[in-house]
C-alpha positions, 0 to 999 in steps of 0.5 A: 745525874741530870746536873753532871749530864748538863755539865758534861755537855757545857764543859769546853775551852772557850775557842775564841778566848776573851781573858788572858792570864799571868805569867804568859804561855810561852814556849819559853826556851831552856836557857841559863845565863852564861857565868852563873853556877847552873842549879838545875836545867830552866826555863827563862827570859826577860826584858820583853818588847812587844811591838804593833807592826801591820796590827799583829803583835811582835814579842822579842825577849832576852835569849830565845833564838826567835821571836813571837807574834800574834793577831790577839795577845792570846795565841802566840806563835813562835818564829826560829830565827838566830841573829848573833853571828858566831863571832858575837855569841857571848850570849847563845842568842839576842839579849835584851833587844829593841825593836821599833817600827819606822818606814812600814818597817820593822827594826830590830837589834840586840844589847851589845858593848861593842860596835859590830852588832847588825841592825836587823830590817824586816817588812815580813817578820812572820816569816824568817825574813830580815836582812842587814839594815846596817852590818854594824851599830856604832852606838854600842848599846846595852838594853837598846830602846829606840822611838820614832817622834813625830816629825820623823826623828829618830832616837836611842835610849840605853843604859844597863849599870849600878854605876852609870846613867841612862844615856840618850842618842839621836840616830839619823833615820838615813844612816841608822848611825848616832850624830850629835852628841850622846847624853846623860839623861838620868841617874837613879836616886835611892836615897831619895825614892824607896823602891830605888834599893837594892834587895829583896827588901829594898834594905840590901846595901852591898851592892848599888841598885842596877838601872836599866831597861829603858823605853820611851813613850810620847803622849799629848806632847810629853816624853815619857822615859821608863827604866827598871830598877833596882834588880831583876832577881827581885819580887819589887823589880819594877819600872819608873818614869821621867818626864819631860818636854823634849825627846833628850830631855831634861826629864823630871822624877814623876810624882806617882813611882814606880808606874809598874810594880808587882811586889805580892801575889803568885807572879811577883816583879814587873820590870825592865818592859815596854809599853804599846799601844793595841789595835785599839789604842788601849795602852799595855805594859809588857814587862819581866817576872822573876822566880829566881829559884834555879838561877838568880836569872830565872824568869817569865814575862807578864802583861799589864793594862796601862795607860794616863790619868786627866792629869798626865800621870803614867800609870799601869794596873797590876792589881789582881795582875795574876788573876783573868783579865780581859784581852783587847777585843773588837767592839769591847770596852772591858779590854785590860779589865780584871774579870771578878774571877777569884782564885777558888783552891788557894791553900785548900786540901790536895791529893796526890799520887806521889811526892818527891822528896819536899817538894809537897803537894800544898805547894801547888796551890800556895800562890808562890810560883818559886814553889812547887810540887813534884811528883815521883816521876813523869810517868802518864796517870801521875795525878793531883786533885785539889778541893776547892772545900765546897762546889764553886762556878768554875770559869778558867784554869791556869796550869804551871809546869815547874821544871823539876828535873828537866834534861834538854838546853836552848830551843827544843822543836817538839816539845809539848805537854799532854794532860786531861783536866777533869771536874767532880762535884763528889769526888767519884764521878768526873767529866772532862773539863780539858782534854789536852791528851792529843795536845801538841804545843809547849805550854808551860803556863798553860791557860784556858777558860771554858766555853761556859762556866761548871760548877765542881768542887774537886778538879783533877790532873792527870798527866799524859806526857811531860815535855821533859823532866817530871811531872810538876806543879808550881800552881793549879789555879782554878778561877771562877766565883765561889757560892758564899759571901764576900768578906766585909770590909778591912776593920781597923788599917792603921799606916805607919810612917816614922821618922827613922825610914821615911821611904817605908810605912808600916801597914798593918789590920785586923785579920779577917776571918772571912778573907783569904788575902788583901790588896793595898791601895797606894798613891799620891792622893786619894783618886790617885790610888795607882800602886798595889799589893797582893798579901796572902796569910797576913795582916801587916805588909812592910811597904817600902816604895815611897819617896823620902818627902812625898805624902801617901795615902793607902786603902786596903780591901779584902777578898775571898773566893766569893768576890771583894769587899769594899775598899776602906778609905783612904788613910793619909801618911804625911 
């Protein structure tokens, strides 16, 4: 009993917390998008840009009647705010807004085919206080970006089409209206870039790919643009990068693309974004998650560390991207760093107090955020418990609501979770590990870690209240270091490239019985190994993001619930 007292006195949420985990808890609205079959009331947004104005963090997204700001990237809060007038709701509220900071002020507006939208100007957006910079903006801008050079000029980048290019526009910083002459700045080019193709598979030759979502970064006197492609419904949306000399360009393709991309793993997709810098100046890439299983346009926002290698490369890191990280802190060096916390319960045993229909209680820890389990009802004392098969060092918890049966629409005040969180090492005695009974807050993506680490081996939840619709999970996620070995390295990794599809290889192992998934390593040389991707349950992966004339070269590594092996070297593919 002494090894239980010593854990119920350890077993707190951290206060200050150090790590942050995918997607974001966000109290995201209920919002479907106009002109699409409603499948089920669901939470969504996308098309996020997080800005750094007076060294708080400012997060606007697509359609959530406000916006966020934090001190930290960790504790959000949310700020009503409708800036659509009646006349424009086309959309119930901003959609794919840009926001930039210029003059000690922020800037704001939203996407829009017309000329009448308001640019909005805030020096207090904490507070619900903005007025009409210009009443209307002539440009007509469809995902709107804007950036600020250094000599003070102003400039706006756009574009949303299967059809037409990005565009680019200065504005002049007096009027806020565009002069000169808008220009073409680039095309997508599928036929040449893998990752550019439309479809789940990037195979999908029905439609053309969509390109969208630009942004624009200056760094050591090179432009970096970024755009989106090739869909938002898709696991490859992801971002890429031109570069070049001059704000308007000309831009060239660079060597390493996509620079964000998540294809694998629980949360999958990392596109149309922005990237900012943290009080720090440490680089992150904001960007959109899709789920896709309600409305093709259900979706979440993610956070990724980025940043330029020795040569100018842009790059961001998404390997483990749904697993802890470490948030930017003062005086730490770890900010954007994976943490070693492995995912303890992944496809381990569960028990539940009721199911509903198919929605089955293994799909609750099956790292699939478009899969989940639901209970009969949202009743309090509705329950799960996973068994992580052995007692493991248990450092944070992530817990996904699924919105399974949900009865409200748009931005709701009030809503909250309420649940307690409980740890056991034998099955019949358990402490708390969370107790978010007296919770008040909508937590969706509800994430926390402990003040200091506990060893269980079964952790239960047990509802209290729902913030609407049933009780359901689409991942409990334990995350700490189990007390084994971890796997020994990938054996035999074979990459396969033939002349038929030169944008895809064919990567393919000898499974590990000791691994409970892999990470791919890809890139343009061996020290240069920037794109990832997070494969469970299989040992060959159809990769399908390299250009058509450009050698790769790929590396595998294998990883458990007790750590990572060693990476294997890397293979060329000419």
């Amino acid at each position: 009993m002494s090894s239980l007292l010593s854990a119920t006195l350890v077993a707190a949420i951290a206060a200050s917390p150090s790590t942050y985990c995918n997607p974001l808890n966000l109290d995201y609205g209920f919002c479907p998008i106009p002109n699409f079959v409603e499948q089920g009331k669901h939470r969504a947004t996308a098309d996020p840009v997080i800005v750094n104005f007076r060294e708080r963090y400012y997060l606007f997204s697509t359609n959530q009647w406000g916006y966020w700001h934090s001190p930290d990237l960790a504790n959000w809060t949310f700020q009503p705010r409708k800036f659509l007038r009646p006349e424009h709701m086309v959309y119930d509220e901003l959609c794919a807004p840009g926001a930039f900071v210029m003059d000690d002020a922020l800037y704001l507006i939203g996407s829009t085919h017309t000329k009448e939208f308001p640019l909005w100007r805030s020096t207090n957006p904490q507070r619900d206080d903005w007025r009409e910079a210009v009443p209307k903006f002539e440009a007509g801008a469809w995902d709107p970006a804007f950036f600020v050079d250094d000599d003070g000029r102003l400039y706006l980048y756009y574009g949303s089409s299967n059809l037409y290019p990005l565009y680019g526009w200065e504005i002049d910083r007096q009027s806020l209206q565009p002069i000169g002459e808008r220009r073409e700045l680039i095309k997508l080019n599928d036929a040449e870039h893998g990752w550019e193709r439309f479809g789940e598979a990037n195979d999908n030759t029905f439609l053309r790919p969509f390109l969208e979502g630009a942004w624009m970064t200056k760094h050591q006197g090179k432009y970096y643009l970024q755009y989106a492609a090739p869909g938002t419904e898709f696991s490859g949306y992801a971002d890429g990068v031109y570069v070049g000399d001059a704000p308007l360009g000309p831009f060239a393709y660079q060597a390493h693309n996509p620079i964000c991309y998540k294809p694998g793993g629980f949360a999958r997709g990392a596109g149309h974004g922005a990237t900012f810098q943290d009080h720090d100046g440490n680089y992150w890439r904001t960007a959109t998650i899709a789920i896709g299983v309600k409305n093709n346009f259900e979706r979440r926002l993610g956070l990724w560390p980025a940043g330029f290698d020795e040569d100018g490369l842009m790059y961001c890191r998404t390997a483990y991207g749904d697993y802890p990280h470490y948030l930017p802190r003062p005086g730490s060096e770890q900010a954007g760093e994976f943490t070693g916390w492995m995912l303890l319960n992944y496809q381990k045993p569960v028990r539940v107090s009721s199911t509903l229909g198919g929605y089955a209680p293994n799909l609750a820890v099956d790292e699939d955020i478009r899969t989940y389990w639901s209970a009969q009802s949202s009743e309090q004392g509705e329950w799960l418990i996973t068994d992580l098969g052995a007692a493991a060092t248990v450092h944070a918890v992530q817990v996904n609501y699924a919105d399974q049966d949900a009865e409200i629409m748009g931005k709701v005040p009030g809503l909250h979770h309420q649940y307690l969180l409980e740890g056991s090492v034998d099955g019949e005695h358990w402490w708390t590990l969370a107790d978010k009974t007296g919770n008040d807050r909508d937590v969706p993506h509800d994430y926390f870690e402990l003040n200091a680490p506990v060893d269980v081996r079964y952790v239960r939840i047990t509802n209290h209240h729902m913030a609407t619709g049933k009780f359901a999970l689409s991942g409990l996620r334990v995350f700490g270091r189990g007390h084994g070995a971890a796997p020994k390295a990938v054996d035999r990794f074979v990459a396969l490239r033939g002349d038929s599809e030169r944008r895809n290889a064919w990567l393919k192992w000898r499974p590990s019985d000791d691994a409970t998934g892999y990470v791919i390593y890809s890139g343009i040389a061996p020290d240069k190994l920037y794109t990832s991707v997070m494969v469970y349950g299989d040992n060959e992966y159809y990769f399908r993001a390299m250009d058509r004339d450009r050698k790769y070269y790929f590396a595998i590594e294998a990883f458990n619930e007790n750590g990572i092996s060693s990476r294997t070297a890397p293979v060329e593919v000419p």
